[in-house]
C-alpha positions in Angstrom: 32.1 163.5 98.9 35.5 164.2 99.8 37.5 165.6 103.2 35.8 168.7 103.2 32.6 166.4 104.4 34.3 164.3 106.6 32.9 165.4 109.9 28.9 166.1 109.0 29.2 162.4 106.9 30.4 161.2 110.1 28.2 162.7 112.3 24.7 161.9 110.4 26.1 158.2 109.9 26.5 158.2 114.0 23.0 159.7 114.3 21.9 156.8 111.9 23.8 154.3 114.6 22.2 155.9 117.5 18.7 155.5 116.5 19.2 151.7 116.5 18.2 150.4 112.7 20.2 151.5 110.4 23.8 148.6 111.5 25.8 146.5 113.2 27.8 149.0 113.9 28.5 151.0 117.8 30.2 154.4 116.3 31.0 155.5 113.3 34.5 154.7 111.9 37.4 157.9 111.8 37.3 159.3 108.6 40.4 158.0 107.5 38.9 154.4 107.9 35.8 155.5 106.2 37.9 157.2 103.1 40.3 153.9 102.7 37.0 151.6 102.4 34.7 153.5 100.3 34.9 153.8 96.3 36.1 157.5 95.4 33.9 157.5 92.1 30.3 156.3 94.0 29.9 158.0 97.0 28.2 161.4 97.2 26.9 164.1 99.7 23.4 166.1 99.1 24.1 169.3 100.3 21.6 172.3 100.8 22.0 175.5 99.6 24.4 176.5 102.9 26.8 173.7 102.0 25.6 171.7 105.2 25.3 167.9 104.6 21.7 166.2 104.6 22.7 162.6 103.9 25.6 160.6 101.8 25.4 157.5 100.0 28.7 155.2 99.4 29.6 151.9 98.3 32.6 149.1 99.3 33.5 146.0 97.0 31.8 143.5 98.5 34.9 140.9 97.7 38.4 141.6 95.9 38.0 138.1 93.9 37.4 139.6 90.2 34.3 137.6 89.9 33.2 140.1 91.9 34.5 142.9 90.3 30.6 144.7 89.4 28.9 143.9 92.4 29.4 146.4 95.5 27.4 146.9 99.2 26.0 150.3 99.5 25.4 152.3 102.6 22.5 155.4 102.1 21.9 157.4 105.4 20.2 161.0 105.9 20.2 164.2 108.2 16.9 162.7 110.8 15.8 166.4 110.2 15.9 166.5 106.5 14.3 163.0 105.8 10.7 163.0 103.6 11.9 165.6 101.3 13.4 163.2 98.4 17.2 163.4 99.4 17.5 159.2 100.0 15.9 158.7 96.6 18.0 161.5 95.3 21.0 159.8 96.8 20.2 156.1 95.5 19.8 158.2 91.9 22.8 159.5 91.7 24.6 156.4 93.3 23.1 154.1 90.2 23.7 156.4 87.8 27.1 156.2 88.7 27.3 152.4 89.2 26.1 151.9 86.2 27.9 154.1 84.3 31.4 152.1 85.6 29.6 148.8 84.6 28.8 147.6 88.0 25.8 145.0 87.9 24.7 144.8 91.2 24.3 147.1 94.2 23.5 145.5 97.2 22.7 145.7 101.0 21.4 144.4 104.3 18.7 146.2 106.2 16.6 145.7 109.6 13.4 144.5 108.8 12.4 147.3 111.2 13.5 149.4 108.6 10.8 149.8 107.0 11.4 153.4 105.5 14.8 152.2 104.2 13.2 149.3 102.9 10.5 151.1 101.2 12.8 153.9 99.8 14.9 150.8 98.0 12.0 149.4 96.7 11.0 152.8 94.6 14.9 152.7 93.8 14.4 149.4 91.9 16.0 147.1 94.4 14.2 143.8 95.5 14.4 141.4 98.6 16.0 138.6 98.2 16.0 137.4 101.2 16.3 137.3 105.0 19.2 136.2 107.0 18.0 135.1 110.2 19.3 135.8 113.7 22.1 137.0 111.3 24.0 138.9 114.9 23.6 140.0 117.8 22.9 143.9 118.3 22.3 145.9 121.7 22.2 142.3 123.5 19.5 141.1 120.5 19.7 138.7 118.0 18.5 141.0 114.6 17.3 139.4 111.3 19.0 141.3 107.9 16.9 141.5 105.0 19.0 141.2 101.6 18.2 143.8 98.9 19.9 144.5 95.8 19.6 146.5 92.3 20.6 144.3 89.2 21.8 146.5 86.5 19.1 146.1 83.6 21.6 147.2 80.7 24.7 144.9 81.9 24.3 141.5 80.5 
């Protein structure tokens, strides 16, 4: 994922905003403040065969403490018009293969419970719950529950 993707990334994350389950989050960020928080080597585009975007996947460190260094928070979001064709699990592939090969033992992330496609797609990924913040914040007026999902790295001891 690089510049050249800046404004279809943004645009299907806003789509993902608009729909209502997919964050906290009003509008998507500028790219600039995208590009500064997300990892260079684990984020990625799928891309059809015209070069147009279908979804992206990216990860942030979720803390700078080096405890923390393997762990990051991942974000996964595609195209509303290319979804159920394999490009999220495609997407959470590549991201692992990735995360893994950098020695990074945990992906995690929050999702709506009403997310139940997201929730579904991480669960063929390999991720588990591992719990449920309740009444976590306030959305659209709403108080919203965040369900806790991550990936432990099998081969990272």
């Amino acid at each position: 994922m690089g510049a050249e993707h800046a404004e279809q990334v943004l645009a299907i994350h806003q789509l993902g905003i608009d729909e209502g389950n997919a964050t906290f989050e009003t509008a998507a960020p500028t790219w600039e403040r995208f590009d500064a928080a997300k990892l260079p080597a684990h984020r990625s585009v799928a891309v059809d065969a015209s070069g147009k975007v279908l979804g992206w996947v990216a990860v942030v460190p979720v803390s700078d403490r080096c405890a923390y260094a393997g762990v990051v928070e991942h974000s996964v979001y595609v195209h509303p018009a290319a979804r159920g064709r394999g490009i999220g699990g495609a997407l959470l592939r590549t991201l692992i293969a990735s995360t893994e090969a950098a020695g990074i033992w945990t992906v995690q992330s929050g999702v709506f419970p009403e997310n139940t496609t997201s929730l579904a797609l991480h669960e063929r990924a390999g991720f588990r719950v591992i719990g449920t913040r309740e009444r976590i914040g306030r959305h659209r007026g709403v108080w919203r529950d965040v369900v806790l999902i991550e990936r432990r790295s099998p081969g990272i001891e």
